[in-house]
C-alpha positions as CSV (number, residue, x, y, z in Angstrom):
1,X,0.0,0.0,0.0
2,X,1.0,2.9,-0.7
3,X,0.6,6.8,1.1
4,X,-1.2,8.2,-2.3
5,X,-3.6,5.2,-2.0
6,X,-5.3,6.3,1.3
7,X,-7.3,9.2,1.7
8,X,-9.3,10.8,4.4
9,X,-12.7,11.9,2.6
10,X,-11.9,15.2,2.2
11,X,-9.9,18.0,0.4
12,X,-9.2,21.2,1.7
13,X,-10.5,24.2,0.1
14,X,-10.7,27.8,0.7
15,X,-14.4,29.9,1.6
16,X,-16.3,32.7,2.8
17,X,-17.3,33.9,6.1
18,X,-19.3,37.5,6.7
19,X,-17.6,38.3,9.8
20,X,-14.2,36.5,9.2
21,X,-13.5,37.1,5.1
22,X,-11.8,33.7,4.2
23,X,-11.8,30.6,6.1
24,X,-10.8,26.8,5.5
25,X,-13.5,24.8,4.4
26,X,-13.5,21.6,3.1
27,X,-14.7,19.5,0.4
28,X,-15.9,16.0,1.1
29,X,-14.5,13.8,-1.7
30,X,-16.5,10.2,-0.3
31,X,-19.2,9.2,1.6
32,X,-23.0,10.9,1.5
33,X,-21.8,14.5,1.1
34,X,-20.0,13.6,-1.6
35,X,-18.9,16.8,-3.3
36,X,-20.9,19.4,-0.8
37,X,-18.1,21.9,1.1
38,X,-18.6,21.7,4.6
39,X,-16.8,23.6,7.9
40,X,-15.5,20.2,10.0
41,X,-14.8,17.2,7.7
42,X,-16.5,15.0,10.3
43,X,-19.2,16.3,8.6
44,X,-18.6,14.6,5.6
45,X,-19.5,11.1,7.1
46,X,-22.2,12.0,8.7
47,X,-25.7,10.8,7.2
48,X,-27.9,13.3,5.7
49,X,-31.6,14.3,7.3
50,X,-33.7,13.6,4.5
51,X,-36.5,16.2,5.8
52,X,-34.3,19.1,5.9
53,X,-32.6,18.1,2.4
54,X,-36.2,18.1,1.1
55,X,-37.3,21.6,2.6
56,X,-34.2,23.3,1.3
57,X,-34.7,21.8,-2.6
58,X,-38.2,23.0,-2.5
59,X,-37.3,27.2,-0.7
60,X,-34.3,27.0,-3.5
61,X,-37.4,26.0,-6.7
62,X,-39.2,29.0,-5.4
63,X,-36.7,31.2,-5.0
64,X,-34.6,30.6,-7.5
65,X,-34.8,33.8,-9.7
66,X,-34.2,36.6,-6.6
67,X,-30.8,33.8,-5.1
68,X,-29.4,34.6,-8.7
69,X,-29.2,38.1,-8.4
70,X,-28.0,38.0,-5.1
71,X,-25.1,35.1,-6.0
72,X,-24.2,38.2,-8.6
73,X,-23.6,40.5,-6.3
74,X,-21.8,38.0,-4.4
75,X,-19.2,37.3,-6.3
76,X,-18.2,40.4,-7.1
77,X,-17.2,41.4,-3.4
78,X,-13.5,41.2,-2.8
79,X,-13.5,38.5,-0.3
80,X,-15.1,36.4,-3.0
81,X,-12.3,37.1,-6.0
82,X,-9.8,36.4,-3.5
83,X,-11.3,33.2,-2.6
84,X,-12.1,32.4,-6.3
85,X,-8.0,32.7,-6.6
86,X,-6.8,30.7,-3.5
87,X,-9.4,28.0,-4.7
88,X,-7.5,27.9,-8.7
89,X,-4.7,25.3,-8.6
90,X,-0.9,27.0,-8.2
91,X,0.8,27.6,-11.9
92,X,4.4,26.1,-11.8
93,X,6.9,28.1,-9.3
94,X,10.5,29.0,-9.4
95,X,12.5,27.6,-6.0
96,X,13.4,31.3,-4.2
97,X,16.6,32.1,-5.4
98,X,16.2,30.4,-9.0
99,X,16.0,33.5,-11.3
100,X,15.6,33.4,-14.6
101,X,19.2,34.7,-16.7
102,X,19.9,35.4,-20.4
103,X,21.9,33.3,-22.2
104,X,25.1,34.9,-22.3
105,X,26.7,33.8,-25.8
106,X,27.6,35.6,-29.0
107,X,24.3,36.8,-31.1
108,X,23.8,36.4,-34.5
């Protein structure tokens, strides 16, 4: 067995709070919350209340139209283009102290 072949359920991710700005959250990657970003990852094997699952699927139908504008306002707030970037995976890095220098031969 190897260390890449066991994994905990979840993946950590970035989010956003109102009173704290960005906060760790964490996205479940098995179990019944499979794919849902949650605060603790014990959440992520917890079973899911069927009532309260239903309730919300039926406020979100109704309002559907008057969350979309307000998701657009949303994301334009800074704490939510920052998180947009933490959340991006990391371009390739130069190790500190590894600058880039021009060849320095003959031209032509």
């Amino acid at each position: 067995m190897k260390i890449a072949d066991i994994t905990e359920g979840y993946k950590l991710v970035w989010g956003r709070s109102k009173s704290k700005g960005v906060v760790r959250r964490y996205r479940c990657t098995d179990g019944p919350k499979k794919g849902r970003v949650v605060a603790k990852p014990s959440t992520c094997s917890s079973t899911v209340n069927m009532k309260r699952s239903g309730a919300l699927k039926k406020t979100r139908r109704t309002l559907a139209p008057k969350q979309a504008a307000v998701r657009k306002n949303t994301l334009a707030r800074p704490t939510a283009t920052r998180v947009k970037s933490l959340n991006k995976r990391p371009k390739f890095r130069r190790a500190k102290g590894k600058s880039r220098r021009k060849f320095k031969g003959r031209r032509g």
